[in-house]
C-alpha positions in Angstrom: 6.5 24.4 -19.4 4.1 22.7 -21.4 5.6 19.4 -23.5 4.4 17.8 -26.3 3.4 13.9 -25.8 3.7 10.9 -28.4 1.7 7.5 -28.0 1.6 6.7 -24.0 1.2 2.9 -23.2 0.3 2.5 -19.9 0.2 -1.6 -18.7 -0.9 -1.0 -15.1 -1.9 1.8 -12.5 -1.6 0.5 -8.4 -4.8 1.6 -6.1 -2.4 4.6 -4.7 -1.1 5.9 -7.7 -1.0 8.6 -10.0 -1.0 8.8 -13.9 -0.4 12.2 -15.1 0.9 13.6 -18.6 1.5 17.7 -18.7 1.7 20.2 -15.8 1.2 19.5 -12.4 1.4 21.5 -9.5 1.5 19.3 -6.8 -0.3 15.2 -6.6 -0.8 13.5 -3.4 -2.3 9.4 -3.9 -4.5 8.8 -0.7 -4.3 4.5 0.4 -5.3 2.9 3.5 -3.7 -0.3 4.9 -4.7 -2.5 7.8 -2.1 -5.5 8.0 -2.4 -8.8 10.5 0.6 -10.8 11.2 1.9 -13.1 13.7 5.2 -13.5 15.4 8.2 -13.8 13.3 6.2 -12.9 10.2 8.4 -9.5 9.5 11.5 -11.1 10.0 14.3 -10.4 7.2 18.0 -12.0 7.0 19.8 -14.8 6.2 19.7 -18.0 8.8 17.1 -17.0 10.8 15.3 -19.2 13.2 12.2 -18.9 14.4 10.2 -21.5 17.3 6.8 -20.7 18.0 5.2 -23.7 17.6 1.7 -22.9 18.8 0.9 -19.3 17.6 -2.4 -17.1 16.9 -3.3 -13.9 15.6 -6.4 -13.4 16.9 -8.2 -10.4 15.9 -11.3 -8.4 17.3 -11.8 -5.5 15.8 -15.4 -3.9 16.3 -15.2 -0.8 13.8 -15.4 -1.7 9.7 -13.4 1.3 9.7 -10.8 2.6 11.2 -9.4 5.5 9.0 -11.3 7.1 6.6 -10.3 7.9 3.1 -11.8 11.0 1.2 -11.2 13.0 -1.6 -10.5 10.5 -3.9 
């Protein structure tokens, strides 16, 4: 059902989203992510303790890409 649209301020738009005003049938954002973290990095909660004292991520990665992102 179409709608009628005053002023539209938009302040910011993230690399995987989608800005749309009137009718839609269906929106899919496309993003791609490669993240690189040590031990203990993902921990969450309250008094945790982590000891690793010597730790590395070492990465060796011989592609530039891994998945490919069309259609944007």
């Amino acid at each position: 059902m179409p709608a009628i649209v005053g002023a539209v301020k938009v302040i910011s738009i993230g690399s995987s989203s989608i800005f749309n005003i009137g009718d839609v049938y269906a929106m899919s954002p496309y993003s791609s992510a490669k993240t690189f973290a040590g031990g203990g990095s993902f921990n969450t909660g309250d008094g945790i303790r982590i000891d690793l004292y010597q730790s590395d991520t070492d990465i060796y990665d011989k592609d530039n890409v891994d998945q490919v992102v069309t259609g944007l």
